[in-house]
C-alpha positions, -999 to 999 in steps of 0.1 A, spaced: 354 222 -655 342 225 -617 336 256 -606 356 243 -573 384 238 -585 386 273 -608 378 293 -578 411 271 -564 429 284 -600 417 317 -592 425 323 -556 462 307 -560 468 337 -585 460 360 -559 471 342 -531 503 334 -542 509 295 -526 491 272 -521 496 271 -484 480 308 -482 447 289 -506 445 261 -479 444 287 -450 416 304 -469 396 278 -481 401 257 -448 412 230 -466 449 208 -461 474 218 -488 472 188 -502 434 189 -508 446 221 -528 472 200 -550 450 175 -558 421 191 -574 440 214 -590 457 186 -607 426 176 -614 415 209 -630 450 205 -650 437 168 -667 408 191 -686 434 217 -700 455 210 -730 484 231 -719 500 236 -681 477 258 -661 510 259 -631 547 255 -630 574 255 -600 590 286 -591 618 271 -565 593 255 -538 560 274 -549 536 267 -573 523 291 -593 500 301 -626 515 303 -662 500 326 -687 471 299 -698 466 295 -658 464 335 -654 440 338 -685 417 313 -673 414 322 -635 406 357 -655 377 337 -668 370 320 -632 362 355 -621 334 358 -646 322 319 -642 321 329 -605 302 358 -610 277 340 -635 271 318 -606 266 339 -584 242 358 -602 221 328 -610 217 314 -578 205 347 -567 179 352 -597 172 313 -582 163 328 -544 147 358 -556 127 334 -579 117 308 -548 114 338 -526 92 365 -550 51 358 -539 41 373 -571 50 344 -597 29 333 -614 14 296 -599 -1 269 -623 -28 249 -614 -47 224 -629 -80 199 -617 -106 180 -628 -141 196 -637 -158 195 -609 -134 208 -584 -120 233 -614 -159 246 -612 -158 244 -570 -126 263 -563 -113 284 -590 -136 309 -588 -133 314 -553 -97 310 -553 -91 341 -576 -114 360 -555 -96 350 -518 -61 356 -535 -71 389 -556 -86 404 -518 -53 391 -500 -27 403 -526 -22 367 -535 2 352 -569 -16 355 -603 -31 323 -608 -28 302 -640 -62 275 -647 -64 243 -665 -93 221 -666 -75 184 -668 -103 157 -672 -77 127 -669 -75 87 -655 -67 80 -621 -32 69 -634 -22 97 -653 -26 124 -628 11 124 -613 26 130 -648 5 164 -647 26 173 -620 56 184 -650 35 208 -664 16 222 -638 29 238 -602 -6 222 -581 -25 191 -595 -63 183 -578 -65 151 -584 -91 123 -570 -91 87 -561 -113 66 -543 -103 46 -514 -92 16 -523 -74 30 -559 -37 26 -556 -21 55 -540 -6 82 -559 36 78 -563 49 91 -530 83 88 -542 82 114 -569 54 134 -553 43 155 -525 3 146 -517 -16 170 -499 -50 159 -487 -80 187 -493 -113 166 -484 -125 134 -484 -159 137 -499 -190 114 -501 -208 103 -532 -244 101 -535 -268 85 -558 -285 113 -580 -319 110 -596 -343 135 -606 -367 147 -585 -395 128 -604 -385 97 -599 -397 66 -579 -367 61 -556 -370 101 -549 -405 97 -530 -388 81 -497 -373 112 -472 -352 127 -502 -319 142 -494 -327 171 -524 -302 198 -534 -325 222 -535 -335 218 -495 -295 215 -487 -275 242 -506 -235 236 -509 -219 265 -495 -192 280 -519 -165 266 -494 -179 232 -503 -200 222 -472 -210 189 -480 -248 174 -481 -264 155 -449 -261 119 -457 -296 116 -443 -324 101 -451 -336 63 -463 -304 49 -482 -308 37 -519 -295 -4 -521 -279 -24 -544 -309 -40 -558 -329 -6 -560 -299 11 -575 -291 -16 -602 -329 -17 -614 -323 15 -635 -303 22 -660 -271 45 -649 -247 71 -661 -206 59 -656 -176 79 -664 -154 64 -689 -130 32 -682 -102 41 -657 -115 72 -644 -125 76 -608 -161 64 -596 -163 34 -618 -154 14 -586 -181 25 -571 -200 12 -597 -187 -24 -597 -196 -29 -560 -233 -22 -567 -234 -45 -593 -219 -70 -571 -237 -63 -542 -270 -65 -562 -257 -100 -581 -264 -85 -611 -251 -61 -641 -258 -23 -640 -272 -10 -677 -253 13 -680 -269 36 -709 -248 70 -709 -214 70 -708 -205 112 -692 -172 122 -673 -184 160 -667 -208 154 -634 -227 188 -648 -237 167 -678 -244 137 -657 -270 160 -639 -286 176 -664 -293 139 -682 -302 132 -647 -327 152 -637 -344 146 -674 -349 111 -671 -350 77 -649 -310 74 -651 -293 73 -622 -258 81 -614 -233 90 -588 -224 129 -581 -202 145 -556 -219 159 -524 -194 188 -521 -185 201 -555 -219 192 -572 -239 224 -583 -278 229 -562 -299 217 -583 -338 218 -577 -348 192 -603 -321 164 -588 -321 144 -553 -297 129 -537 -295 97 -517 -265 73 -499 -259 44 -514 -267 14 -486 -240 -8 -470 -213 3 -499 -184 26 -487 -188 56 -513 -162 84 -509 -139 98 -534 -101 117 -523 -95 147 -533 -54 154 -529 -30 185 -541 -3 167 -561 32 187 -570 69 181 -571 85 182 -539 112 215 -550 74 230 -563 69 238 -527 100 259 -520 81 290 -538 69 311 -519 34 319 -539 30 284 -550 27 276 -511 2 309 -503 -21 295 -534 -18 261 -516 -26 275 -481 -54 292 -497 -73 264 -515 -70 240 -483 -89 272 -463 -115 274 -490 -121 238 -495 -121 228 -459 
């Protein structure tokens, strides 16, 4: 049964026609007739009979605009539990992200929102492929996802994208090492700030052919950054060995800064290190995206949008 048409039910038994419903509900009398006939079609037994020229409610019609009353106040009730819901900054937000930024932001987001008077927060460390980080989007409120330029864009249809950064990736190698000796861009010399400021890209850039003549970390197949990898190997004409196989980029750089592997870290969510160095990778584009994903309704709470508004200040 629509609601509609039992508030029409109910407001004929108190109206008395249906003229006087019409006038009310700034509808035409017809309008009236019809949906209450259509109301009629889902009741086994006449809801209204004629009483000379006006219509009006038999005792099944009377009983259930009785019940209308309580279906209307029902409804009413829950839509306001719905705006108080949308409206209250104190729920509770989820959010989930990949390791890196998970280690970056959430720290400082609890911090910034617990000296504001901010939503609880709720964390999730989601270490996923490129393609399934839209479907996190169902069980979390915000979703820190990352792509690289030229993966295919995240499902603007379904989703809202928020860009955070665009951040540049560097080629890491322990301090030790021979492509270190050459104007090193180290961690060490260029903290990251605990907003994220990103690394000077200065320095002599590592190529193709230096880069694939040691053997390199890669994440797993279809995560982010493998790309990356691909276009060195092109651009050198050859194969990179790749000997370690590490998604969590603070593994990566502990491996890293033990040996002669290379691989690519972050330059604005990677932890100072002293025992790494990082260089920019020569005449290959090498940035990674890092976007807020959520449902569009997500956004019509009021603390999911404060926690947003507060990790785009930290991160930028």
């Amino acid at each position: 049964m629509d609601p509609h048409h039992l508030r029409l039910l109910r407001e004929l038994g108190e109206r008395g026609s249906v003229a006087a419903v019409a006038r009310a509900m700034h509808i035409t009398p017809s309008a009236v007739s019809q949906q209450l006939n259509t109301l009629q079609r889902t009741a086994p037994v006449p809801l209204t009979e004629r009483r000379g020229r006006r219509l009006v409610l038999t005792a099944a019609g009377r009983a259930l605009a009785t019940a209308a009353v309580e279906v209307m106040t029902a409804l009413d009730r829950a839509a306001r539990a719905v705006g108080d819901h949308l409206d209250d900054p104190g729920t509770p937000v989820s959010v989930a992200a990949f390791h890196s930024a998970g280690l970056t932001w959430f720290g400082p987001l609890i911090t910034r929102l617990a000296a504001t008077g901010g939503p609880p927060v709720r964390f999730a460390d989601r270490d996923v492929a490129h393609a399934d980080f839209p479907a996190l989007v169902g069980d979390h409120d915000l979703v820190v996802a990352h792509r690289l330029a030229h993966s295919p864009p995240w499902p603007t249809g379904r989703l809202t994208v928020i860009p955070l950064i665009a951040e540049p990736l560097y080629v890491a190698m322990s301090a030790g090492h021979p492509l270190a000796t050459r104007s090193p861009i180290t961690a060490a010399r260029s903290p990251i700030t605990a907003a994220g400021s990103p690394l000077p890209a200065a320095g002599l850039p590592v190529t193709a052919t230096d880069a694939a003549a040691w053997p390199w970390i890669s994440v797993h197949d279809g995560f982010p950054l493998t790309g990356v990898l691909t276009a060195i190997a092109a651009a050198a004409g050859r194969p990179l060995e790749i000997r370690h196989r590490i998604n969590e980029f603070t593994v990566a750089a502990s491996v890293v800064a033990a040996g002669e592997v290379l691989a690519l870290l972050p330059g604005r969510t990677t932890t100072p290190d002293p025992r790494l160095v990082l260089r920019p990778l020569a005449g290959i584009p090498a940035v990674r995206h890092i976007d807020v994903l959520t449902r569009p309704e997500t956004l019509h709470r009021a603390a999911v949008r404060t926690v947003l508004e507060t990790l785009r200040t930290i991160a930028t």
